[in-house]
N, C-alpha and C positions, 0 to 999 in steps of 0.2 A: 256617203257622197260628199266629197269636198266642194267647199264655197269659195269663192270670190268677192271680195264686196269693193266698190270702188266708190269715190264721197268727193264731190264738189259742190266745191264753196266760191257762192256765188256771191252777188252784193245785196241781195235781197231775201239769200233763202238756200236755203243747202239740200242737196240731193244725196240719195242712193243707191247703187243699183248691188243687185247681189246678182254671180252667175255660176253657173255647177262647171263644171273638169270639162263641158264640152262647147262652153259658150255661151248656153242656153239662158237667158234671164229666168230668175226662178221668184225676186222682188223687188221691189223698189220702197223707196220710200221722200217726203219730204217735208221740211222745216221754215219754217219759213222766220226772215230775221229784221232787225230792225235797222234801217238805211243806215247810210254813211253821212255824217253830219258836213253839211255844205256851210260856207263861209266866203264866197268868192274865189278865186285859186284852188283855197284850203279845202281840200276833201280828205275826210281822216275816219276812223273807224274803230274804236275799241275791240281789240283782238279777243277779250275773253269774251265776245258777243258770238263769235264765229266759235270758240270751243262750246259754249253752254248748247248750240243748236246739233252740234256734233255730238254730244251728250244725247240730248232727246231724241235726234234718230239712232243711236246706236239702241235706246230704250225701245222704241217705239218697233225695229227692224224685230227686238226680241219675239215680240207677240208673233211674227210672220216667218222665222226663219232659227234652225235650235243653233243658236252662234257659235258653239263648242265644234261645228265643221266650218267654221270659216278657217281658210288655211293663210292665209293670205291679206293684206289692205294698202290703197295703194289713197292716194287724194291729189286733187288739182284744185288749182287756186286761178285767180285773177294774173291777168302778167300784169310784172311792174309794180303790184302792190306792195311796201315792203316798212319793216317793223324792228326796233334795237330790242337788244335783250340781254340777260346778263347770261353767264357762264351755266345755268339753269336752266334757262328759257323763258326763267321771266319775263313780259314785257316790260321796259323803260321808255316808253310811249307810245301813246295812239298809233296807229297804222294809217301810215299814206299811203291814200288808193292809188290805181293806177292810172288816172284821172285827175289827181291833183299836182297842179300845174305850177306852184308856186316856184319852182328851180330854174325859171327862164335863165338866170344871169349863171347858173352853174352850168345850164346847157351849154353857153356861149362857149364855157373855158372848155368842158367835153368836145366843143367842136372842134376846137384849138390844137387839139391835141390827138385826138382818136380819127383812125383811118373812116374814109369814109364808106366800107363794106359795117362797120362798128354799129351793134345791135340799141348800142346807147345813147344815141342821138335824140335829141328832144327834151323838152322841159316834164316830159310824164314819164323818163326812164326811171328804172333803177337806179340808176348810179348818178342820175342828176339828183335824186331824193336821198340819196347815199350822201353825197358832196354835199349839198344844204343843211339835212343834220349834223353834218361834220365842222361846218362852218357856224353852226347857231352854239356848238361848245354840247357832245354827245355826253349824256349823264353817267356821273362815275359807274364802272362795274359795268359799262360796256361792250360787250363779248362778239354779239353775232347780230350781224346784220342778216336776217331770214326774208324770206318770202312767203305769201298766205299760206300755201301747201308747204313748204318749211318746216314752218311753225306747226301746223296739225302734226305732222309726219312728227315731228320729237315731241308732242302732247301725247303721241298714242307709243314711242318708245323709246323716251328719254334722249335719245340720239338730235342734239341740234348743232348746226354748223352745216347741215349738209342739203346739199340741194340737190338739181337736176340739170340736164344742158337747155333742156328748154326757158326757163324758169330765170338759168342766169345770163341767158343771153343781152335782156337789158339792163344786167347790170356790169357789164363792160365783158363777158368771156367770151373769148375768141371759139366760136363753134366749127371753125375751120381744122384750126391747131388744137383743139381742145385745149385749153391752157388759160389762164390769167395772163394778161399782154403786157408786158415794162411799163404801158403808158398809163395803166391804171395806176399804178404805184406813183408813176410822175406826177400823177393830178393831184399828187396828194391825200389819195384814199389810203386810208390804213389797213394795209394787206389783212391784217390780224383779222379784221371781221370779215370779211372776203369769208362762202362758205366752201367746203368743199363739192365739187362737181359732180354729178355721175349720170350713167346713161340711165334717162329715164324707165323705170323695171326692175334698178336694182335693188336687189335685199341690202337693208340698211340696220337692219336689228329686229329684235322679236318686242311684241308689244308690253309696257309694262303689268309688273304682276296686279296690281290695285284697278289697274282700267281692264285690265282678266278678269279679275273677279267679279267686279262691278256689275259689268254685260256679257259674265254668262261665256266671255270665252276660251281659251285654252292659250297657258302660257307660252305653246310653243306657234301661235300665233306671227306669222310674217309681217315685216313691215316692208313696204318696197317703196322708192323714189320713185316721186309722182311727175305731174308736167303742168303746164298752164291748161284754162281752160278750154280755149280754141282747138290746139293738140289732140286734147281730151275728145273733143266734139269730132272731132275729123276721123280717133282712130274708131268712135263709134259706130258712125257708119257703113264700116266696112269698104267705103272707098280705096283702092290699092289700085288700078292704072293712071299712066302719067296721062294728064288733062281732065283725072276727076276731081272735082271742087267741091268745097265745103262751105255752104255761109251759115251762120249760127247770126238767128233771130232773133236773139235776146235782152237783154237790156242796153246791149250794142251792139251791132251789126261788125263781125268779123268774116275775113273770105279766105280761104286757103285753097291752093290749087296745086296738084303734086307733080313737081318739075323732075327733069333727071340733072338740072346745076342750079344751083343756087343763086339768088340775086339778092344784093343787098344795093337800096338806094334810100338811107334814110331821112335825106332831104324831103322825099316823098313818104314817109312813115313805112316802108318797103323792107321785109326782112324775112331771113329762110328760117325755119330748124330741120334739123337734120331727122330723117325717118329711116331708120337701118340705112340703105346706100344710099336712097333717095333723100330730094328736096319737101319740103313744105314752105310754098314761097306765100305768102300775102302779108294781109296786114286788118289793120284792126280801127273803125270809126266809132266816135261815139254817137252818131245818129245809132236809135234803135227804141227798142219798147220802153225805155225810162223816160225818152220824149212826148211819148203817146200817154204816160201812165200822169205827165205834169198836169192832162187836160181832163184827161178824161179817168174813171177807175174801169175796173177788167167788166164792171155788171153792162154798163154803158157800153164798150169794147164790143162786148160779146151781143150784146140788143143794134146795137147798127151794124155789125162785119153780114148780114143776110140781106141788107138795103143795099150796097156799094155796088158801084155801076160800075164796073173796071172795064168797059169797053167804050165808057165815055170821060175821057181822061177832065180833070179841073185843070191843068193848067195855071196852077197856082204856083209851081216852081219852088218849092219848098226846100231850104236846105235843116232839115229839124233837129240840130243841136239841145242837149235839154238844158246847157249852157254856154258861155264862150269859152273856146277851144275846140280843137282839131287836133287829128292827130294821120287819118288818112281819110280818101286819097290826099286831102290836104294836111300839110302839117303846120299849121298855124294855131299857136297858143289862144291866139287873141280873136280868133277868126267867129263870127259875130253868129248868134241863130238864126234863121230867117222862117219864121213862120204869121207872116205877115203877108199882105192883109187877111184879116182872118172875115169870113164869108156868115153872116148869118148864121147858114144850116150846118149845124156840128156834124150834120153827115158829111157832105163836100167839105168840112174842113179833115177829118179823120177822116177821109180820100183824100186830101193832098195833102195829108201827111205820110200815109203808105206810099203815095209815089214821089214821094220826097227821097225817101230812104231806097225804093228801088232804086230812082236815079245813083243816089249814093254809091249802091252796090254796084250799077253798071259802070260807073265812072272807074270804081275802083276795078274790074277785072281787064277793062281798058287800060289801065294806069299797070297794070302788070306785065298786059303784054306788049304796051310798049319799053319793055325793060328785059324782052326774051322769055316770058314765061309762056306756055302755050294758054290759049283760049280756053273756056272750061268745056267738055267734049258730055259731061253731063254736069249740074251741081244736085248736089245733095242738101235738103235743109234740114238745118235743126232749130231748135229753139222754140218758143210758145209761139210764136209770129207762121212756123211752119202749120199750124192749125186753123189758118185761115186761108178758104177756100177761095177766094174773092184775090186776096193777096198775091194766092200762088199764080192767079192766072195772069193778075196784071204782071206779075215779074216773070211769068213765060214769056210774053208777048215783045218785052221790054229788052231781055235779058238775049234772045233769038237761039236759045239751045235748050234740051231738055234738063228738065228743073224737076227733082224727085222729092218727095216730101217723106221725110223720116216719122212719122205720125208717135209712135212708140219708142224712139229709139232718145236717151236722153244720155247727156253729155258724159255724167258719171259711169256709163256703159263702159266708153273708152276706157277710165278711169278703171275701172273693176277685171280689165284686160290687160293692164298693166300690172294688177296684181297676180293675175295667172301665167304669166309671163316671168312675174320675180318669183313667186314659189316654184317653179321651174326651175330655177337657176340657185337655190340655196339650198 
C-alpha cells in the first residue's frame, strides 16, 4: 500500500500526518519545538531547530508506519518566514519569522514601488525581510533566499532555490502572471536569490540517499513543492465550494474563504492564492492561541474552557495581540494589544480573551466581503482553538453562519495531499 506523508512546521511544534492511495489518514504524529526568540520587532528562529524536530518525527512516525511505502513528501511552513543560505543550503542566519516586523522603512520603499494588487506589502513580508537583509550587507556565499517549507523541502532532497506560488507570493511574485515582476528587480533585490517558483504539488526531486537510509525509506522516495500553512489547513478540510471558509485556530488566527476572483488589498493585510482555477482570498491576524498561552498554560486552558459562560458575553472588548503589531484585519506594524483592564477572575479574563479574537475573526470576514469576496456560506475550523466547545458556540453565535469544527483533521493533512498529488504527476 503506498503512503503519503505530509509535515508542517509550525512555530511551536511540528506535525504529521501519513495518508494511504485513497486519502485515508492511516498516522499522525507530533514534535513539539522550542519558540521563536522575541526581541521587540526582532522575531527570529534558528532553522536547524525546525530540522532537528523533522528528524524526530520522521523517527518516531517509524514505530507507527513501515516508511519504505512512503511514496511521496510534501511540507508547509509559516508564510513570510524567510532565511539566507548559501549554494548548499546552509543557513547564514537565523530565520525571520513571519511576524518580525523590523522592515517598516523597506516596506515604505516596497510601497513605492509594487502595485498595489502586490502580495508584499507590509513590514512582515517576504521581500520586506528580503530588502532589510539586503541592506544590513547579506553574508558572503549568499545564494538563496528560502522560505520555512523551502528549506525542509532541500533538507529532505538536496534541491534549494525552489519554492511554491503560495509561499512566494509575499515575497514579491506576481500570482496572476506567474512570473517575478521588473519592479522586484527595481527595488533593488538581487534576482539571483529570488527562488525558483512552482505549482504547489510539484515533484521537485527524490529524497536524499543518507535521509533514506537514516528513516527506513526508499531512495526512490518523492519530494514535492509544498505551500504555506494556512493553504495547508484549508486543502485539509476538504472545503471545495465557492463561500466555504476556513479559520485555523492556532497560534494565529487565519481566515480563508474560496472566491471564484481574486482580491488583493494590501493596505488591509488582504491577499488571494490561487487553488487550481479558483481563488483563496483572506488574510492572516496575529491574535490567536500564543496570546492566550502569554497568560495562561494549556493545564489552566483546559481546567477553565468547561466554566465559560459563552451566552453571557464580558464585554471587555479585547483586541489580544501577544505583541505590537497587526497585520489583518488591520495592518498596522505598531498597532498596540489591548488586553486591558484585566478582571480579577482569570475565567472572565480567558472569556474576553476568546471573544476578543472572535471579534477578530468577525471583523476580518467583514473586511473581505467588503472587497467582493462572498460571506462564508459554512467555515470550517482547524487548529487546537477548534477543540473548544464553549468557543465554538460563542463564534457560531457571533459569526451568524454555520461554523463546523474539524476535531481530527490537522493542518499537515492538506500537506500530505499535496504529496499524493505530486506522486501523481512524476
Amino acid at each position: 500500500m503506498a503512503l503519503y506523508l505530509g509535515i508542517d512546521i509550525g512555530t511551536s511544534g511540528c506535525r504529521a500526518a501519513v495518508l494511504d492511495e485513497r486519502g485515508a489518514q492511516v498516522a499522525t504524529q507530533h514534535v513539539a519545538m522550542a519558540p521563536p526568540q522575541h526581541s521587540g520587532a526582532r522575531i527570529e528562529q534558528n532553522s536547524w531547530i525546525w530540522w532537528a524536530a523533522v528528524c524526530t518525527l520522521l523517527e518516531k512516525l517509524a514505530e507507527k508506519v513501515p516508511m519504505r511505502q512512503i511514496e511521496a513528501i510534501a511540507v508547509d511552513g509559516t508564510s513570510g518566514t524567510l532565511l539566507l543560505t548559501d549554494e548548499s543550503g546552509h543557513p547564514l542566519c537565523n530565520a525571520l519569522m513571519y511576524n518580525d516586523a523590523r522592515s517598516a522603512q523597506q516596506a515604505e520603499e516596497i510601497a513605492a514601488l509594487a502595485p498595489a494588487e502586490s502580495g508584499a506589502h507590509g513590514a512582515c513580508s517576504a521581500l520586506a525581510k528580503l530588502l532589510w537583509l539586503q541592506q544590513q550587507g547579506v553574508p558572503s556565499g549568499t545564494r538563496h533566499a528560502l522560505h520555512q517549507a523551502d528549506w525542509i523541502a532541500g533538507q529532505l532532497s538536496d534541491q534549494f532555490g525552489i519554492s511554491d506560488e503560495n509561499n512566494s507570493l509575499k515575497l514579491g511574485y506576481d500570482i496572476v502572471q506567474r512570473c517575478w515582476p521588473p519592479w522586484v528587480e527595481a527595488l533593488g533585490i538581487d534576482h539571483s536569490l529570488l527562488p525558483k517558483v512552482t505549482v504547489p504539488g510539484t515533484p521537485i526531486g527524490t529524497i536524499r540517499k543518507e535521509i533514506a537510509r537514516q528513516f527506513g525509506l526508499t531512495a526512490q522516495t518523492t519530494i514535492v513543492s509544498g505551500t504555506t500553512d494556512s493553504i495547508a489547513a484549508f486543502l485539509a478540510t476538504g472545503a471545495a465550494e465557492i463561500g466555504d471558509a476556513v479559520t485555523s485556530l492556532g497560534s494565529t488566527l487565519a481566515l480563508k474563504v474560496l472566491s471564484d476572483q481574486p482580491i488583493f488589498a494590501p493596505k488591509y493585510g488582504i491577499y488571494s492564492h490561487r487553488l487550481n482555477d479558483r481563488w483563496l482570498v483572506g488574510g492572516a491576524s496575529n491574535c490567536g492561541g500564543a496570546t492566550l498561552l502569554q497568560f495562561f498554560n494549556k493545564q489552566q486552558l483546559a481546567a477553565m474552557t468547561p466554566q465559560l459562560k459563552p451566552h453571557c458575553p464580558t464585554g471587555l472588548g479585547y483586541y489580544p495581540l501577544p505583541a505590537r503589531g497587526e497585520r489583518f484585519p488591520i495592518n498596522d506594524p505598531n498597532l498596540a494589544p489591548r488586553t486591558t483592564p484585566r478582571p480579577t477572575s482569570d475565567l472572565l479574563f480567558f472569556q474576553g480573551l476568546l471573544e476578543g479574537i472572535t471579534a477578530v475573526e468577525k471583523q476580518g470576514y467583514q473586511k473581505l466581503v467588503s472587497f467582493g469576496a462572498p460571506y462564508p456560506k459554512r467555515i470550517f475550523t482547524m487548529g487546537g482553538g477548534a477543540n473548544n466547545p464553549a468557543w465554538h458556540e460563542m463564534r457560531q453565535a457571533a459569526l451568524g453562519t454555520t461554523v463546523e469544527r474539524c476535531h481530527d483533521v490537522i493542518t499537515a493533512r492538506g500537506t500530505a495531499l499535496l504529496a499524493l498529488k505530486g506522486s501523481a504527476l512524476s
